[in-house]
Structures are given as C-alpha cells and as structure tokens.
N, C-alpha and C positions, 0 to 999 in steps of 0.2 A: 738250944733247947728245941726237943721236937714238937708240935702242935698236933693233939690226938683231932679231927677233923670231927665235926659232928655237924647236927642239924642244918646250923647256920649257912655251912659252908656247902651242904648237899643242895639246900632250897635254893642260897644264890647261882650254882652252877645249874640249878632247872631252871629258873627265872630267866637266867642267863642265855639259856638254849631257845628259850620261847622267842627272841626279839627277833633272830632272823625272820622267822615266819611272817614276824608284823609287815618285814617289806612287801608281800603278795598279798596278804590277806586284808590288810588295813584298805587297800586302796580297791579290791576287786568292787567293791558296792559304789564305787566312783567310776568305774572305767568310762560310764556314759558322757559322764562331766567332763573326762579330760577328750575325748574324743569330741566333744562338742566345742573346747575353749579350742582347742589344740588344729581342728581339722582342716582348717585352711593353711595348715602347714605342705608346702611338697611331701609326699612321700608317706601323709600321717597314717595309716593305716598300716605300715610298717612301724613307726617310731613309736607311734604312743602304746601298744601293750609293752614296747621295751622298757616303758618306765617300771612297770610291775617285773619282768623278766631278768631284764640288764641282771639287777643284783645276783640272783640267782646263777645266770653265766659267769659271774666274773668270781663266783665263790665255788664251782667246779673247773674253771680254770687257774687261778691262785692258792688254792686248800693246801696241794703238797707242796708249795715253797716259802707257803708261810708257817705248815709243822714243822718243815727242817729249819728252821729261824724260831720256832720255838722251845726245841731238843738242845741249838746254841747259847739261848741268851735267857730262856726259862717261861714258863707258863702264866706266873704272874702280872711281870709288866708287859707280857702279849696282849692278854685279856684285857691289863687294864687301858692299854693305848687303843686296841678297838673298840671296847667302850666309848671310849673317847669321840675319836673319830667318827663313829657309829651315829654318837648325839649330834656329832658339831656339823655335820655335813649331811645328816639326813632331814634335817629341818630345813637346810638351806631355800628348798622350791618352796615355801610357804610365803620367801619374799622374791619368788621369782615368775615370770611370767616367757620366758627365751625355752623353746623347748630343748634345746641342743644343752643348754646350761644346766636342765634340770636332768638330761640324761648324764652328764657330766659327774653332777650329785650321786645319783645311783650307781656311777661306776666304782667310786668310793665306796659309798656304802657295801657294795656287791665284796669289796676288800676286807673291810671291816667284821662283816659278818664271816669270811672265809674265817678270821682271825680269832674272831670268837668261840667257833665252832669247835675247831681244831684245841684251842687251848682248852676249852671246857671239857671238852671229851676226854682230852687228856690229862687231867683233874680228876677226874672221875672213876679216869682209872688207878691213879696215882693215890686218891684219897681212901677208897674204896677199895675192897676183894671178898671173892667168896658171898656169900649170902648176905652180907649187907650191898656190896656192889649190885646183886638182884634185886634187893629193895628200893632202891634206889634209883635204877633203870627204870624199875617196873611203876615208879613214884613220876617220873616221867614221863611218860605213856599217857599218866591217868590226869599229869595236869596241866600239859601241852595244848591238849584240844581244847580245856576250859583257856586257857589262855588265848587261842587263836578264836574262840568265838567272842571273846570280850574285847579282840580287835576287831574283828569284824562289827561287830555294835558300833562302838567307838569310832569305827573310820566312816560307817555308815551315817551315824548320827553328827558329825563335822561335819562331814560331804555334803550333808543337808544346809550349814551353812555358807559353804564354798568350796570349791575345790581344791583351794589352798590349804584347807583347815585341817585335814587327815593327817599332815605332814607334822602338826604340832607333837603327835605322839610319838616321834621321837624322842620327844623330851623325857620321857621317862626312862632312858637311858641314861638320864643325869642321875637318880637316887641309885640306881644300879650300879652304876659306876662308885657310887660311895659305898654303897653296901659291899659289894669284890674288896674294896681298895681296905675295909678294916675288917675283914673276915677270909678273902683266901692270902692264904701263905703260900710259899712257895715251897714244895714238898723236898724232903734233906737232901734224897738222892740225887733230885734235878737240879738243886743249886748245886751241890758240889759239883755236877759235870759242865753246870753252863758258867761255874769259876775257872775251871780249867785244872781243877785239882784231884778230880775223876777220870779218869782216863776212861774212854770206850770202849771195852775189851773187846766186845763182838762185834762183826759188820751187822751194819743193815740189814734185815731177813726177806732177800726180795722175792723168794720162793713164796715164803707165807701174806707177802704180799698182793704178787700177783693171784694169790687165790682167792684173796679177800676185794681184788678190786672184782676178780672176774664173779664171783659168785654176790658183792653188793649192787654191781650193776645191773644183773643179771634181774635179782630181787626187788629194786627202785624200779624196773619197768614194768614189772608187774603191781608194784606199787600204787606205783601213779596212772595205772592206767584208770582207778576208781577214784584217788585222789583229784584228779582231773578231769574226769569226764561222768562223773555221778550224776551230777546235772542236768547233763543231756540224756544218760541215761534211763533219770525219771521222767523228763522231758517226751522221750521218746514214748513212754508207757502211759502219757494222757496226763502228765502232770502239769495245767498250763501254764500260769504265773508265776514271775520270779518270785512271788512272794511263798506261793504253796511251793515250790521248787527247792527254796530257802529252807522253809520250815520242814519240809521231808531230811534235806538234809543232814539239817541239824540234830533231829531227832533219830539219825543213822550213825552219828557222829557214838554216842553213845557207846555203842560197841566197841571205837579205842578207848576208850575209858574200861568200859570192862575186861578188855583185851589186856591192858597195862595192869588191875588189880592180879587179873590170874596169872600175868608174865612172873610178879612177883612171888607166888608158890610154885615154882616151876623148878626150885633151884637141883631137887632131886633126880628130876630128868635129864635124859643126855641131849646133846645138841643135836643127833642126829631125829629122833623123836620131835624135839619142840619146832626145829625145822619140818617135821612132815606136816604137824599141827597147823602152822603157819599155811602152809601149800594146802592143804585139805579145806581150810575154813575160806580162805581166799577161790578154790576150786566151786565149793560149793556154792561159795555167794555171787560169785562171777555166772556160775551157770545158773542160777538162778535169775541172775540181774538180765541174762536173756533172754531164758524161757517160762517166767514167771508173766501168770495173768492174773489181773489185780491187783490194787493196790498197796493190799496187805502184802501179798507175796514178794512183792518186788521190795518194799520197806522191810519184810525177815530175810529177807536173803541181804540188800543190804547191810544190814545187821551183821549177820553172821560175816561177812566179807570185810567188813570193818573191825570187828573182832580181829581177824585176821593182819589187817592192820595195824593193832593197837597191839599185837605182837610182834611184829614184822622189826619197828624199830630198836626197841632194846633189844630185840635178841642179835641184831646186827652189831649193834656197839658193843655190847656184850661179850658176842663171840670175836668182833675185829680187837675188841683190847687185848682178851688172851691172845692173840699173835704176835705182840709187841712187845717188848719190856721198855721199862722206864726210860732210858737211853733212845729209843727212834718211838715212842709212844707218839709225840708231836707228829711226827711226818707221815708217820703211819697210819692216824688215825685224820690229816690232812689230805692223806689219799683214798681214804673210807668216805670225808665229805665232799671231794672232788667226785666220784665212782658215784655216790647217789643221788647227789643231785642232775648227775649228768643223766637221770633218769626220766628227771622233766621234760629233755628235749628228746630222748631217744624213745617216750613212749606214745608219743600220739603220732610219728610216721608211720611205728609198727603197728599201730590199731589201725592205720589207715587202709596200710597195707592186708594185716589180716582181715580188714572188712572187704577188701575187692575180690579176695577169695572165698570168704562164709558169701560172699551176697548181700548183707544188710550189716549195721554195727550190730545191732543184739544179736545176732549170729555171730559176731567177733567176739561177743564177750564171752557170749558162753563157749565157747572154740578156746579164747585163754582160761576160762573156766576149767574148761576139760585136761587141758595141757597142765594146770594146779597140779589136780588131783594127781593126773599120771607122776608127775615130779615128789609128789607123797606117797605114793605107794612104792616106787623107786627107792625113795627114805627109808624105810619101813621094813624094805628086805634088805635093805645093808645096813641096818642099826646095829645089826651083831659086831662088825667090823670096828679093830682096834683104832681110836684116833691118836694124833701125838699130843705128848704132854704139852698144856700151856706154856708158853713165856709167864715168867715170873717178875 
C-alpha cells in the first residue's frame, strides 16, 4: 500500500536537513575555548578549526558514494543509519579530551551528515512535485536559519559552561531519529529498485549532471562568500564587538527567511528568471556590502543579499531534482551536496584572490557584487530560450 506523504514527513525531512548545520554553527561561539584547552597541542592552529570544518570536508567528499548506496539499498534505512551514527559519535568529544580523537569523531560525523543530506534531498523529491515540492523548499529556506540560530544560542549558552558541553546537542538526533524511523517510508518506486525487482532502464544522466555540479559550484561560491565572511564584513565597516557583530548578523539573517517565504510563490516563474533574481539580489547586496557608508546601508544591503540567499538554496535543490529521476535521485543529488559544500573551501581563496586585485576586501565584495548583476542580466536576455523537460 502506498503512503500519501504529508506534513509529518515534509517537517521531519526540514528538521532533518537542519542538523548538519549544527556541526559549524553550534560550536562557532566556542572556537575561543577550544583553541585555549586545545593550544598547546603541535600544529593547533591548523587542527582546532578542523574540528568545526572536518565535518563539512568529509560531506563534499563522500555525498556522491553515499547517494549511489542510496539509489541501491533505499533512502530510508540510509537516513535512518546516519541518524544514528550522527547521535552516537557526535557526542563522543563531550567525554573526550585527545584532540586527534575528537577530530576522529568529526570525521564520522562529516559521513553521517553526507548521509543525511543526500537521503533527505532525495525524499523530497521522491515525496514531493510540482507546487507542493515549492512549498516545501521554500518551507525550508524559512526554517533552517531559525534553526541554525537556536543552535547558535544553544552552543553558546553550554560553551558557557564548558567546552565539552555544545557537543551534548547532538543528542537530539536521538528523537529525530525516532521521529524518521515511524514517519518516512520508503517511497514504491525506490523500494522496488533497491529490491531488485525494478530494473534501471535509463543510465545515469551524467550530461545533466555535470551541469548541475558546474553551475552548484559555481552558486556555493558566491554563496558563501556572505555566508562566511559577513562578519568581517561588518567588522570592516566599524562594527566592533563580537557582540554587535553577532546581533547585526542576526538581524540580516532575516532576509533568508523572507527569501524562503517568496521562494515559495515563485512556482509560476521560469528557472531562468528566479535564477537572475537570485544573481540580482545577491549583486546588489554584495555591492552594496562594499560601497555602503553607514550603518543602515550596510544592514539593507545586507538584507537584500541575504534575501538572495534565502533563495539561492531551494531554488538549487529544486532545479538539481528536476535533473534526476527516482532511479540516480540519491547520487545525483549526493553530487549536488558534494558541489556545494565544496564551496566553503573554494570561496574564501577566491575572495582572497579577488581582494589582491580590487586592492581592499570591500572592493572585492562589491567587484563579486558586480559580476552578480552582470550574470542576471545575462539571465534575463536568454530567458526566452527553450529549456529541456524535467526528469520525471
């Protein structure tokens, strides 16, 4: 009998999507503490941001061989064994003090989350289509960042009692894990192929793949170059304390939330269009996060740029599902999470790089500011242009 998928199943596959994040964000309002227990270690200055990073590597390095391990054997008991592993070995440094052991932990975890990723995404497509699939997305967008600030709280407010203590929220991987385990099913199509009683008709689509790695990569670096460096951003524009620093943030953060509300009406628009949107908002806020004086300015341009980002991700997953069908959705959408988080490492040598040619960073921002825009108006005269029909 087939399971018609509803609320239950879309909120656990958001919840679900939100924990990676936890491994960077939970611990970023620590990093002081582990660099203080940690720093008489050889080398600590390399090691200890790997504890926040590792994960992250080891989930754009394993993402595509653990969607094709999920195309074989099914989306459910993928999900449900990173879970797993996700809680059992991410709490581990809470009784650990060996730094080499707790990066040990992270390299796991960095698996776990590949695992998660990949199976939920491809859930989501499998459960979802058409204009619920956009609500959906776009439902995502809006409750990611609440989620990632309420780790941020949460790792901050441990941190305060040790720096072992961030590590406990892991544990709420454990109700998660029971919530997946009696709400996703495994969708018909994909158990019959990972029974062996569906045969694969089509290959692999490695054409529509490599479009999708080259154009997520592409997108992740301009991503993260706000995701990552907003900070110093505001920093740079007179913002001194980490605490006003924080609270600017945060109140920027905003804008993926709104970004995700309006992702969700968007379903009538083409891809070529929501993509210029995306490059335009992010063009604007970038150039503004340069050449903006004062505080206001630099907080709406902000804004606006985040906006940009609170579309940036559904419309990624969104457009990489249509490339897929049921049969390589897992791998395919393993090489979507491989592709953009590879964008955490690939965007701050190129901002470093485009700052030696602008001459200062906020000349580099506004410089990939500018380069947005041009990439939207590019959009914009080829939106007339026919696309090919989705994978089904």
């Amino acid at each position: 009998m087939n399971r018609v998928p509803g609320v239950s199943q879309g909120l656990a596959l958001i919840c679900a999507a939100g924990l990676p994040t936890m491994a960077i964000v939970s611990l970023v309002p620590n990093l002081p503490q582990l660099f203080a227990h940690f720093g008489a270690v050889p080398h600590a200055q390399w090691l200890v941001p790997m504890i926040l990073t590792l994960p992250s590597l080891c989930l754009a390095l394993f993402s595509p061989f653990i969607g094709t391990l999920i195309d074989r054997v099914g989306r459910r008991p993928v999900l449900l064994a990173s879970l797993a592993l996700f809680t059992a070995v991410g709490v581990l440094p809470y009784a650990m003090d060996d730094l080499v052991l707790v990066l040990a932990t992270r390299f796991f975890v960095g698996i776990a989350e590949a695992g998660i990723l990949a199976a939920q995404n491809a859930l989501m497509g499998d459960y979802f289509a058409g204009e619920r699939r956009q609500r959906w997305l776009g439902l995502l967008s809006v409750i990611s960042p609440l989620l990632a600030a309420g780790f941020v709280l949460a790792g901050g407010g441990l941190g305060a009692i040790d720096w072992h203590a961030p590590f406990l929220l892991y544990l709420v991987g454990a109700p998660m894990l029971a919530w997946c385990f009696f709400s996703i099913h495994e969708p018909a199509r994909t158990r019959s192929a990972a029974s062996g009683h569906g045969a694969v008709a089509e290959p692999f689509p490695w054409a529509a793949a490599r479009g999708v790695a080259l154009v997520t990569v592409g997108v992740s670096i301009l991503y993260f170059v706000q995701a990552v460096q907003l900070g110093r951003v505001f920093h740079e524009h007179g913002v001194g304390s980490p605490a006003a620093i924080g609270l600017h943030v945060t109140l920027a953060s905003a804008g993926v939330v709104v970004g995700g509300i309006v992702f969700a009406r968007l379903a009538g628009v083409s891809m070529q269009t929501r993509f210029a949107l995306m490059f335009a908002c992010l063009g604007i806020g970038y150039a503004g996060l340069g050449l903006a004086q004062g505080a206001a300015m630099v907080l709406a341009s902000a804004l606006v740029a985040q906006f940009g980002n609170g579309l940036a991700i559904p419309m990624l997953i969104g457009w990489a599902l249509e490339k897929f069908g049921a049969a390589h959705r897992g791998r395919g959408m393993g090489i979507w999470g491989s592709c953009f988080f590879a964008g955490t490492f690939l965007s701050p040598p190129l901002l470093t790089a485009v700052t030696g040619i602008a001459g200062s960073f906020l000349g580099a921002v506004a410089g990939i500011g500018v380069f947005c825009l041009f990439l939207a108006g590019v959009l914009m005269l080829l939106r007339g242009r026919r696309i090919p029909a989705p994978i089904r």
